[in-house]
Backbone as JSON, one array per atom type, in Angstrom:
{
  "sequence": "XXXXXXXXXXXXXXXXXXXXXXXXXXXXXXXXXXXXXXXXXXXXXXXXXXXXXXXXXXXXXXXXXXXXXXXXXXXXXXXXXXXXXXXXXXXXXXXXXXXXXXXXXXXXXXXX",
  "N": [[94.79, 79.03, 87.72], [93.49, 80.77, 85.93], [91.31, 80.72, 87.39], [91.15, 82.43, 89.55], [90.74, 81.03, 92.02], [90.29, 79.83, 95.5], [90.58, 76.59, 96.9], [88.49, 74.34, 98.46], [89.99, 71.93, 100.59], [89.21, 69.01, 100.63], [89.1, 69.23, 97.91], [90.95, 69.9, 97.11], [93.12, 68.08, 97.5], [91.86, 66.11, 96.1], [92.48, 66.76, 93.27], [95.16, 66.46, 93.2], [96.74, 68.38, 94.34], [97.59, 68.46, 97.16], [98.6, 66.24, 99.42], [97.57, 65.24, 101.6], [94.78, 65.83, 103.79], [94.02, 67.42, 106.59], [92.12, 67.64, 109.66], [91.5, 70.86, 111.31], [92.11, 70.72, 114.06], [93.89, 68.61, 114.69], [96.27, 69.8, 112.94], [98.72, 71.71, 114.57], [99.83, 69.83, 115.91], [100.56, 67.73, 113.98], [101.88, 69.4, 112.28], [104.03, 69.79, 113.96], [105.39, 67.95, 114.57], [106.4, 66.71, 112.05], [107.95, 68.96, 111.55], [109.96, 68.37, 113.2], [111.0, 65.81, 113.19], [112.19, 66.34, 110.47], [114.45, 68.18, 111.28], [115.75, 66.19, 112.13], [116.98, 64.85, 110.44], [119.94, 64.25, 108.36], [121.62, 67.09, 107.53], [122.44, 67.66, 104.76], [121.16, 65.9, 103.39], [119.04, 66.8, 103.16], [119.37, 69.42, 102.24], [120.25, 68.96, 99.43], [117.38, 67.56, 99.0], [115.87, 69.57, 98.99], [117.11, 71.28, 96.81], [117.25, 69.54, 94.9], [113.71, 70.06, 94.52], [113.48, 72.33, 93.71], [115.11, 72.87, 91.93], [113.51, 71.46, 89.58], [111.19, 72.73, 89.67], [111.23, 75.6, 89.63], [110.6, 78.67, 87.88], [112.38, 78.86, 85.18], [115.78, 81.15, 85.25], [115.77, 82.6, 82.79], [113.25, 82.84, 81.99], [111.43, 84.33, 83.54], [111.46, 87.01, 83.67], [110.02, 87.45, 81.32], [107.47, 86.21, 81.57], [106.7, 88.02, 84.04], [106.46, 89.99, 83.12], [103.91, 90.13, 81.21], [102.22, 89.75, 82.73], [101.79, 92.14, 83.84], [101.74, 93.57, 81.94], [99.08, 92.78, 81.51], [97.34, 93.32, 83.49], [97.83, 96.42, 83.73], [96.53, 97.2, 81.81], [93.88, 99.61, 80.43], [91.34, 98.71, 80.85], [90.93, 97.33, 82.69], [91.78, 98.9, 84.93], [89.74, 99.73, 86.95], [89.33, 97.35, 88.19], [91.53, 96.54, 89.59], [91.93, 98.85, 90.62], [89.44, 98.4, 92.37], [90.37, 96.49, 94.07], [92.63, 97.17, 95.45], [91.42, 98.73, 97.29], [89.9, 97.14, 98.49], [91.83, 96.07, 100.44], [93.97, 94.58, 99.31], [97.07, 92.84, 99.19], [97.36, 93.16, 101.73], [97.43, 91.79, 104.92], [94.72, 90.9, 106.14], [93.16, 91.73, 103.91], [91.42, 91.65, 100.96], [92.43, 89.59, 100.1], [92.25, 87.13, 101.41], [89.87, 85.91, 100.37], [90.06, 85.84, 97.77], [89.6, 84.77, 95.5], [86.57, 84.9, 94.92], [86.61, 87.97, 95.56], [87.67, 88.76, 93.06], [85.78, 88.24, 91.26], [84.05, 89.65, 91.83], [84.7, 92.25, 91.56], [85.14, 91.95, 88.29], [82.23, 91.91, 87.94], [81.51, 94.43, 88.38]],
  "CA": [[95.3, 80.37, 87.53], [92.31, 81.91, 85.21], [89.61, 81.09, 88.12], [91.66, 82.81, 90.78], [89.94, 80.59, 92.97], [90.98, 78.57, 96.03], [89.83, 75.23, 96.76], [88.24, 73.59, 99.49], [90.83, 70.93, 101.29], [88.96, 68.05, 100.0], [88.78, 69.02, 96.52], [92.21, 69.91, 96.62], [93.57, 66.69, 97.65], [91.24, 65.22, 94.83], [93.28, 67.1, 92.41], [96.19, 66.36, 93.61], [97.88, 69.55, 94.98], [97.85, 68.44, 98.43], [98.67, 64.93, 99.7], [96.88, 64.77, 102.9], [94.29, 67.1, 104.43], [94.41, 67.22, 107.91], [90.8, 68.62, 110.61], [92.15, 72.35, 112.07], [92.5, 70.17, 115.52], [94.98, 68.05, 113.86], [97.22, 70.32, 112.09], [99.19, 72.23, 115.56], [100.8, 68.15, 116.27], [101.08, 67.34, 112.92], [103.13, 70.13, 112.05], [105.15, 70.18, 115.25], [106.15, 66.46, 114.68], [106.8, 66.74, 111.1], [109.07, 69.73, 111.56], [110.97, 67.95, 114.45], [111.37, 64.58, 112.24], [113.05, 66.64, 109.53], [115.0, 68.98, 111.87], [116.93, 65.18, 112.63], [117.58, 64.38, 109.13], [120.91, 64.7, 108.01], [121.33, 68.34, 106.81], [123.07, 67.45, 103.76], [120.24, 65.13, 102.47], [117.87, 67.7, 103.07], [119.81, 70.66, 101.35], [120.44, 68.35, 98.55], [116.18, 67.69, 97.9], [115.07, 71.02, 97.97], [117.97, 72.22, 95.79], [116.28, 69.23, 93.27], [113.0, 70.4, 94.22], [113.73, 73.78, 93.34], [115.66, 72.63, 90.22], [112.82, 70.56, 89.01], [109.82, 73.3, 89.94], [111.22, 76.63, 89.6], [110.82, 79.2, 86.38], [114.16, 79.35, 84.28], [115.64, 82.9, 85.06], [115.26, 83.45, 81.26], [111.62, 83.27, 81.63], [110.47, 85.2, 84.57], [110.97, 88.73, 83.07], [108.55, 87.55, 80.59], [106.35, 86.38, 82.26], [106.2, 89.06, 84.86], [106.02, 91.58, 81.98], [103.15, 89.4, 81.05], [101.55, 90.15, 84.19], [101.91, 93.65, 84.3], [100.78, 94.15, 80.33], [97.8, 92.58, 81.52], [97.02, 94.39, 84.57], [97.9, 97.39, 83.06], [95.24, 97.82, 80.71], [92.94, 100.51, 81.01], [90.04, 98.03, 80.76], [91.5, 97.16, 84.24], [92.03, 99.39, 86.32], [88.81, 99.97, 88.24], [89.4, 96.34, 88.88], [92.43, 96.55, 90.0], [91.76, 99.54, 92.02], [88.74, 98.11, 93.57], [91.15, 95.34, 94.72], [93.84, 97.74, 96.37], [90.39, 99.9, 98.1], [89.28, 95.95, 99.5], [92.88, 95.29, 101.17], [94.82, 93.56, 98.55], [98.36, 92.96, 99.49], [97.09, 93.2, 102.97], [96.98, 90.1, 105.67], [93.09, 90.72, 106.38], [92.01, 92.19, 102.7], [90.56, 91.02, 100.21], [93.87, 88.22, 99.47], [91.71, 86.48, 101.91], [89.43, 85.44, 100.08], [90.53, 86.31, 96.57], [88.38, 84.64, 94.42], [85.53, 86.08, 95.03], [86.63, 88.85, 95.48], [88.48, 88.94, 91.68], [84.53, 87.44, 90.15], [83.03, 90.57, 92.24], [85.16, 93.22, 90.81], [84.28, 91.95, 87.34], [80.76, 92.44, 87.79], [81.22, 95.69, 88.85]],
  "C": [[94.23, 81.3, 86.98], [91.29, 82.17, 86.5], [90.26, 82.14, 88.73], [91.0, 82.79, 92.09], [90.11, 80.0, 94.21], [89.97, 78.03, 96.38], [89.69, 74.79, 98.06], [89.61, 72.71, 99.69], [90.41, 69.89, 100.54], [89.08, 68.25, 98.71], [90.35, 69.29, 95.64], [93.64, 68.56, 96.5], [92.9, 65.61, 96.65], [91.74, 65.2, 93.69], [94.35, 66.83, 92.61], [97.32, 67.31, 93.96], [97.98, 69.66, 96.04], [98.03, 66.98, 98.46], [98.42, 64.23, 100.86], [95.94, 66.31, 103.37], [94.11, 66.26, 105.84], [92.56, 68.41, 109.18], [91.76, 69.51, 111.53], [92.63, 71.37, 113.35], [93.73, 69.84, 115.85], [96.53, 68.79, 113.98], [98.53, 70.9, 112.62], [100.37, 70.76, 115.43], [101.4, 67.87, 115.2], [102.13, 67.82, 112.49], [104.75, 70.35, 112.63], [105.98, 68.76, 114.77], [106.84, 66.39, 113.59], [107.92, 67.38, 110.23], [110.26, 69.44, 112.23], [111.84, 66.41, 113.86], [112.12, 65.09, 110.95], [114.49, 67.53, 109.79], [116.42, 67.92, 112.19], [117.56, 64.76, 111.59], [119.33, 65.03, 109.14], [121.18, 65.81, 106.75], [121.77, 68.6, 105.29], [121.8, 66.89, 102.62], [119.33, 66.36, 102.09], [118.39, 69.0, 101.87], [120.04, 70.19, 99.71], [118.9, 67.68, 97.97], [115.79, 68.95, 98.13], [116.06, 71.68, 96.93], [117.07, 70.93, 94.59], [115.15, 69.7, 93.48], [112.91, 71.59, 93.41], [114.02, 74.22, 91.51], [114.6, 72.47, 89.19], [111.32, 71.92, 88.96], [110.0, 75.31, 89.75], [111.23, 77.4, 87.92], [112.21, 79.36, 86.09], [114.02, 80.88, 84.64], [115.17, 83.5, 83.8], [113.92, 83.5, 81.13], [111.01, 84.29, 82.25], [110.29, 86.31, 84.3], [109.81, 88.46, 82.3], [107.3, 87.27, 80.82], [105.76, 87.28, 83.22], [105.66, 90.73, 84.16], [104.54, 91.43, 81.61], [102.16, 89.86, 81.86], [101.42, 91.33, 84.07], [101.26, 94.44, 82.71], [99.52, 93.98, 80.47], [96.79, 93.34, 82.27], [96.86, 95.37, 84.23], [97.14, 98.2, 82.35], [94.64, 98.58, 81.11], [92.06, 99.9, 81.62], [90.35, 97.4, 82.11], [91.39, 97.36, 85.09], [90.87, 99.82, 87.11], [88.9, 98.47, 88.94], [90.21, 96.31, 89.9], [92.32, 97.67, 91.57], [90.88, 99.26, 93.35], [89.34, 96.91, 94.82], [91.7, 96.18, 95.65], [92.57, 98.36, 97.74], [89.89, 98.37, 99.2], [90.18, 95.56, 100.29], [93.55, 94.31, 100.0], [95.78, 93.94, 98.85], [98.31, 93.36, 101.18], [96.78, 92.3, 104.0], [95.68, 90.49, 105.94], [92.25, 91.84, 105.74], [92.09, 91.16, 102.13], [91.69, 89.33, 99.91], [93.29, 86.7, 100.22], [90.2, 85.47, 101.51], [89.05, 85.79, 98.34], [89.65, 86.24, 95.43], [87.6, 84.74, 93.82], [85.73, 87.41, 95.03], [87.02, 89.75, 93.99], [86.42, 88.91, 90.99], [83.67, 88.92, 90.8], [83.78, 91.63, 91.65], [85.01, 93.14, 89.71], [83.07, 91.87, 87.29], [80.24, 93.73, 87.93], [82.09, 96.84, 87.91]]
}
């Protein structure tokens, strides 16, 4: 969360926030099969683990205001906002700005 970095494939599967990486070639079949093998499940099972995933992984409503306030006190700051703005001026919140490669793009607006 602090870097606001993303991670190579391999290094993410090293950490454990992925549980298979897959070569671009791959990924078209994989997906197709994997969606079609759950599509047969019985819809009950299925609605019954993402409601525990969900349970198990989501913020308590009582938190999220605060944390999103959190967010927005931080942002907010004066000491900020050229960051911020230089973000919105690179495409942020845009499918082909800066969100694309974020990271960098967050470590280049603090230098600037």
């Amino acid at each position: 969360l602090l870097g606001a970095d993303d991670f190579p494939a391999d290094l993410a599967a090293e950490y454990g926030y992925v549980n298979r990486v897959l070569p671009e070639g791959e990924l078209d079949n994989f997906v197709d099969s994997f969606a079609r093998r759950i599509a047969g499940f019985d819809k009950v099972a299925v609605a019954g683990t993402k409601a525990l995933i969900d349970a198990s992984t989501s913020i308590p409503d009582e938190e999220f205001g605060s944390a999103l306030s959190a967010y927005f006190q931080t942002v907010g700051r004066p000491v900020n906002e050229h960051r911020v703005r230089r973000l919105f001026e690179h495409g942020l919140q845009k499918p082909d700005g800066v969100e694309l490669d974020l990271g960098k793009q967050v470590a280049e607006s603090n230098r600037n």
